[in-house]
C-alpha positions as a Python dict, from the first residue, in 0.01 Angstrom:
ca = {
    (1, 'X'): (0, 0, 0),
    (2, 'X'): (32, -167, -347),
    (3, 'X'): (-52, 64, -652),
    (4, 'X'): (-347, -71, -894),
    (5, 'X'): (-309, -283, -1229),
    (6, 'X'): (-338, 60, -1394),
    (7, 'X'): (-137, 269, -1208),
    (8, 'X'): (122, -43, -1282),
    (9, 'X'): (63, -10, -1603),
    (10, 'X'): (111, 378, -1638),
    (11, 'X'): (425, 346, -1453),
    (12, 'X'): (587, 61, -1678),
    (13, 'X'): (454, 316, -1965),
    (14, 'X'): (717, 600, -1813),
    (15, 'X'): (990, 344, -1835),
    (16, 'X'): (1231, 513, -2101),
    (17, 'X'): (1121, 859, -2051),
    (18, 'X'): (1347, 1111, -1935),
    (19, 'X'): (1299, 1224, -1524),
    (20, 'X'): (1202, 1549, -1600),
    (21, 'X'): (927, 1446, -1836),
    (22, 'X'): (806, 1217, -1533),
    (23, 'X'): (842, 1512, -1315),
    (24, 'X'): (613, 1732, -1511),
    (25, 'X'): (377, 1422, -1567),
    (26, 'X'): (330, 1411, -1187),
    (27, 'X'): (270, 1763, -1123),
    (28, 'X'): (9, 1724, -1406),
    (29, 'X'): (-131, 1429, -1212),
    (30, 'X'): (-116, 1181, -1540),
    (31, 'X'): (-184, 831, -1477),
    (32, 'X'): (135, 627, -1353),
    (33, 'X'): (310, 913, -1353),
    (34, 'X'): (363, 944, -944),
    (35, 'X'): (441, 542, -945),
    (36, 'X'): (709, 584, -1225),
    (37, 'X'): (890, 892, -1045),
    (38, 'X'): (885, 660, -643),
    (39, 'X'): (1069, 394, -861),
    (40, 'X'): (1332, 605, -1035),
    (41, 'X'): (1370, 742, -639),
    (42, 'X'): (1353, 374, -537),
    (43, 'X'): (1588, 282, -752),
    (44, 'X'): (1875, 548, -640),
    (45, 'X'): (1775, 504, -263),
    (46, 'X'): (2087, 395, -152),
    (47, 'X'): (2313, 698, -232),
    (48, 'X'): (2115, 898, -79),
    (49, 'X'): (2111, 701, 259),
    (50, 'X'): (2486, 667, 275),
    (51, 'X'): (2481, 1069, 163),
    (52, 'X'): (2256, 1131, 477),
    (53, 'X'): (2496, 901, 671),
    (54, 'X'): (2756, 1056, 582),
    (55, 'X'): (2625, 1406, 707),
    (56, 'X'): (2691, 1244, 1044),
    (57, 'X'): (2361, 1090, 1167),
    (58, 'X'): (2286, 766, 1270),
    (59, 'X'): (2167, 428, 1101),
    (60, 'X'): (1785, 458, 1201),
    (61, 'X'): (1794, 850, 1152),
    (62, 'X'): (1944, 779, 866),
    (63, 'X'): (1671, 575, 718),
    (64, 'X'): (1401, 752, 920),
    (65, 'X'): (1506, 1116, 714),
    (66, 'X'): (1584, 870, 400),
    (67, 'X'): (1199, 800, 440),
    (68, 'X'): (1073, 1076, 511),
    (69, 'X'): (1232, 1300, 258),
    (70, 'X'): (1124, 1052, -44),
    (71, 'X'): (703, 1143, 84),
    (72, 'X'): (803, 1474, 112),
    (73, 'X'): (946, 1475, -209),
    (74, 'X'): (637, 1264, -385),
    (75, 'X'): (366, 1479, -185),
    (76, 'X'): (138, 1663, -437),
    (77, 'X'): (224, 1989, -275),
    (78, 'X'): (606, 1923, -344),
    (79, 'X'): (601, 1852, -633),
    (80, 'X'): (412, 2105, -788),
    (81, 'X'): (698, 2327, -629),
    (82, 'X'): (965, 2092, -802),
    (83, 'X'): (1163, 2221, -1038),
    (84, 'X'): (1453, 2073, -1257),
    (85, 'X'): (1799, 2186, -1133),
    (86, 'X'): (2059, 2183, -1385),
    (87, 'X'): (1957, 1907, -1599),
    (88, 'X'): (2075, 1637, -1381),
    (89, 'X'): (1859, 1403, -1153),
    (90, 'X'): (2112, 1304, -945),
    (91, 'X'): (2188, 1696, -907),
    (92, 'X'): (1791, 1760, -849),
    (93, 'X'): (1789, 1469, -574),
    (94, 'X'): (2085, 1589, -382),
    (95, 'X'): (1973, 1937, -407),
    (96, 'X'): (1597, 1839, -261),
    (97, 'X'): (1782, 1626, -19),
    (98, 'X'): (2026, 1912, 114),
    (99, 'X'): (1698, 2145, 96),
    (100, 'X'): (1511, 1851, 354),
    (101, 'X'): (1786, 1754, 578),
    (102, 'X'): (1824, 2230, 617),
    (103, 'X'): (1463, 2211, 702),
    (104, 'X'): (1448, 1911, 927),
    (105, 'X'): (1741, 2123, 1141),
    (106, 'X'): (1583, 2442, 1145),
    (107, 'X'): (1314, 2281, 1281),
    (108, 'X'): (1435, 2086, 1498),
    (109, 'X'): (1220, 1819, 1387),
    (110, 'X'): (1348, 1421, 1306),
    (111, 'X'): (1078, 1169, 1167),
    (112, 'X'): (1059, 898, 1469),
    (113, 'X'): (1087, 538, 1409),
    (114, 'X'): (710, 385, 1509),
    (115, 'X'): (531, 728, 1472),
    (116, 'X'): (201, 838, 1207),
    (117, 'X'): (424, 829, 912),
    (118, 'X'): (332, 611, 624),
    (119, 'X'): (687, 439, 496),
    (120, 'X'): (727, 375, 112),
    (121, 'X'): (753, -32, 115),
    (122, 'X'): (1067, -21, -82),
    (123, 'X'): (1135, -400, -132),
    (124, 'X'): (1542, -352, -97),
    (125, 'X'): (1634, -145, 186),
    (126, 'X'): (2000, -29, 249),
    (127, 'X'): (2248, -240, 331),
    (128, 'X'): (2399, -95, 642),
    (129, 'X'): (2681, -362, 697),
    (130, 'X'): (2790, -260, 286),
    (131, 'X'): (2813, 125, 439),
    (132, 'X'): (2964, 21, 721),
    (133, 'X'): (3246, -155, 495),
    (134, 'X'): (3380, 179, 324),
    (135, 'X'): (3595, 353, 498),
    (136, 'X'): (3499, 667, 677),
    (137, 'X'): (3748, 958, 539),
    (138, 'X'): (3895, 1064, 235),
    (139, 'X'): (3618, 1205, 48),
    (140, 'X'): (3338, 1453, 36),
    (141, 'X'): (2976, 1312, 129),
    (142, 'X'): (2927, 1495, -211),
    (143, 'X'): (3166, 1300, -409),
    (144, 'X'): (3065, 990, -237),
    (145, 'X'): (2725, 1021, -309),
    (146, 'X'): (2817, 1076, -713),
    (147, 'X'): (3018, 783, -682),
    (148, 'X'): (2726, 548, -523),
    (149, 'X'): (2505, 670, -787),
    (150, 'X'): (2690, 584, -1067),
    (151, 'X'): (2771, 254, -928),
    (152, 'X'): (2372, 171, -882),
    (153, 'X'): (2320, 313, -1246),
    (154, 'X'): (2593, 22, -1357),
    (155, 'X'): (2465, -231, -1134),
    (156, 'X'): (2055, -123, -1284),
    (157, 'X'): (2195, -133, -1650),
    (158, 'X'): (2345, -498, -1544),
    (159, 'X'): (2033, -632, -1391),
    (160, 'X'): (1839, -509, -1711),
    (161, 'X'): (2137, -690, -1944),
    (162, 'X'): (2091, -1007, -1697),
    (163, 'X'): (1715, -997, -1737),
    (164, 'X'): (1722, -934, -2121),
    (165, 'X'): (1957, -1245, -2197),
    (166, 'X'): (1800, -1501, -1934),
    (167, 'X'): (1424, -1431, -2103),
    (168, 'X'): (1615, -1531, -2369),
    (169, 'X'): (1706, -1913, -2220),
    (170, 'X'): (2090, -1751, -2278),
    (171, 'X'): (2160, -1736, -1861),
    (172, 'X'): (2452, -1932, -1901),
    (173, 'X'): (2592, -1650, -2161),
    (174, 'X'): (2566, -1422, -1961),
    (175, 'X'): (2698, -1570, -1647),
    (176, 'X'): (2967, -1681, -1834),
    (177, 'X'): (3069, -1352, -2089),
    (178, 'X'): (2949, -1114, -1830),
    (179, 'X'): (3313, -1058, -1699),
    (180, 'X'): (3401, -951, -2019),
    (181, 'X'): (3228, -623, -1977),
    (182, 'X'): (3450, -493, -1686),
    (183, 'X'): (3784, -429, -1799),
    (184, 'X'): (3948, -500, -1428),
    (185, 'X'): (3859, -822, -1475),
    (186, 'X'): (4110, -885, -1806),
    (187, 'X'): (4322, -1048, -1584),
    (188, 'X'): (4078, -1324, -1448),
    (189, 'X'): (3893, -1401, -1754),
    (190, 'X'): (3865, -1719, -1946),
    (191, 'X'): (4026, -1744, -2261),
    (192, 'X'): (3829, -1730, -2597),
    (193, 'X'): (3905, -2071, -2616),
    (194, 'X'): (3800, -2186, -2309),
    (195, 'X'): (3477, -1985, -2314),
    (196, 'X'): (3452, -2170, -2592),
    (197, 'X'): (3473, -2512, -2484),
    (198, 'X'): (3189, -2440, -2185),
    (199, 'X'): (2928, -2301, -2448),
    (200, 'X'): (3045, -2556, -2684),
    (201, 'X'): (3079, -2325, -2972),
    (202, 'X'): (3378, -2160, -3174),
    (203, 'X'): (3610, -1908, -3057),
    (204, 'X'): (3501, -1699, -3321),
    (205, 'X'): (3161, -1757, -3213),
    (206, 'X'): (3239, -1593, -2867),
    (207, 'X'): (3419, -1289, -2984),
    (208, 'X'): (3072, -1235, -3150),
    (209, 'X'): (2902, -1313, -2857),
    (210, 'X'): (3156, -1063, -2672),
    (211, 'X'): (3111, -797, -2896),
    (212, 'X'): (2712, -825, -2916),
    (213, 'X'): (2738, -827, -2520),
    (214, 'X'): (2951, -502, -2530),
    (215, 'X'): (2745, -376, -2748),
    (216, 'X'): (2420, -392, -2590),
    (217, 'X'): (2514, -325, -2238),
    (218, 'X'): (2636, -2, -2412),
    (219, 'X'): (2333, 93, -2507),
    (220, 'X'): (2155, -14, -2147),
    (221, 'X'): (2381, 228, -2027),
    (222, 'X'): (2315, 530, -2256),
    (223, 'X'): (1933, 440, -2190),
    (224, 'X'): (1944, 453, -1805),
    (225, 'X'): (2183, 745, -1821),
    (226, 'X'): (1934, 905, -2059),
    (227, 'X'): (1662, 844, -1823),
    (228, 'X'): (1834, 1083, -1543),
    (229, 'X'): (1918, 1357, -1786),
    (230, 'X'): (1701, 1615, -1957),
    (231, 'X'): (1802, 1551, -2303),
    (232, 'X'): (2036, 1304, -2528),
    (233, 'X'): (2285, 1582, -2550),
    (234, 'X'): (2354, 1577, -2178),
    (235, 'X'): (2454, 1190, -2189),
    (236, 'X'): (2798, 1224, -2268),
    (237, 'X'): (2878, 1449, -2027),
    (238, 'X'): (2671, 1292, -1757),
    (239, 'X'): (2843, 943, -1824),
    (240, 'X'): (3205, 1104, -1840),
    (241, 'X'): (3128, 1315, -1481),
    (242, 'X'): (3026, 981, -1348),
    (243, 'X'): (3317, 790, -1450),
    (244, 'X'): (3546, 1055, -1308),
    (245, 'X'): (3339, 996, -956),
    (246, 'X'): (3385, 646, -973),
    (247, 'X'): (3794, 724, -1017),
    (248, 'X'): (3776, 972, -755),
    (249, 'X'): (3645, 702, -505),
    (250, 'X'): (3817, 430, -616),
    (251, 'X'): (3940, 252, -338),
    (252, 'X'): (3645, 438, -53),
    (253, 'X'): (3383, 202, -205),
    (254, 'X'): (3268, -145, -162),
    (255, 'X'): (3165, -259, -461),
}
């Protein structure tokens, strides 16, 4: 079921604030609040589906417990019970997750494929075949999952950066000078020059382009960090114990 215009609206309000601000928000019941915190979960849906696949169960259990544990998670009752766990939303997910998936086996209950339950209709569902592409050893479903989320953070803050500069009419800048923000890529770029040449502009012109780029997917990234973190203090260490995951999995991911 689609939310309302104003529970839209409230959500799209909650866009830059912090997770834990949504959190209390939704245990308050304020308007939007509930919608903003299902698409921050949304949004990092994948990690934790390869996390739960990791743990060893199948593809449709997989998304089945996926599933389930997000309504679990977004029922009133839970989260009145929620409660921020060191700072971190990616440490408070993982945490509820583990807490679920302990539940759901001391029970001895799995949510069934075709059954009463309600599914979230998340538009982008996980992309089995890209799981089924890294390889299976190596690495701690606990380090993997770190490393998927800071890899969906990246790929949010570039969608945002995409979206910014093609409301802009500048779609072919950023096609073309989005390369430029990965620095694997220094060996495939285009010159200055040649950049240059397509946009029909100066060299100099580019490096300013370049730098403006850098410069605001920089920020993107601070912002969507921010978002997952309880305050701007945290950032820095949040982005630097991503970026360590990422190097600890280089190589088990498909990017």
């Amino acid at each position: 079921m689609k939310p309302n215009n104003s529970s839209d609206a409230g959500a799209r309000g909650f866009r830059t604030t912090r997770w834990s601000g949504i959190l209390l928000s939704a245990q308050t019941q304020a308007a939007g609040s509930k919608e903003a915190l299902a698409e921050l979960c949304k949004l990092y849906w994948y990690p934790l589906y390869g996390y739960v696949r990791r743990r060893g169960y199948s593809t449709e259990d997989a998304q089945d417990l996926t599933q389930g544990f997000f309504l679990d998670f977004l029922d009133r009752k839970a989260l009145k019970q929620a409660t921020p766990v060191r700072g971190r939303f990616r440490s408070f997910l993982l945490a509820s997750l583990q807490n679920y998936l302990a539940d759901q086996l001391d029970r001895e209950r799995t949510i069934k494929r075709g059954g009463q339950v309600q599914f979230i209709p998340f538009e982008r569902l996980p992309d089995e075949e890209r799981y089924q592409s890294e390889p299976a050893d190596g690495l701690t479903p606990e380090k993997i999952f770190d490393a998927r989320w800071a890899m969906t953070l990246i790929e949010e803050t570039l969608r945002q950066l995409r979206l910014e500069y093609e409301s802009q009419g500048k779609a072919a800048v950023i096609e073309l000078l989005e390369p430029f923000l990965d620095p694997a890529n220094s060996r495939r770029l285009p010159s200055y020059e040649e950049a240059a040449a397509r946009l029909k502009i100066t060299a100099g012109a580019v490096k300013v382009l370049i730098h403006r780029l850098r410069k605001r997917h920089h920020a993107l990234l601070r912002g969507e960090v921010g978002r997952t973190v309880t305050s701007s203090a945290k950032i820095n260490d949040e982005i630097h114990a991503l970026c360590e995951a990422l190097v600890a999995a280089e190589g088990y991911l498909d990017s």
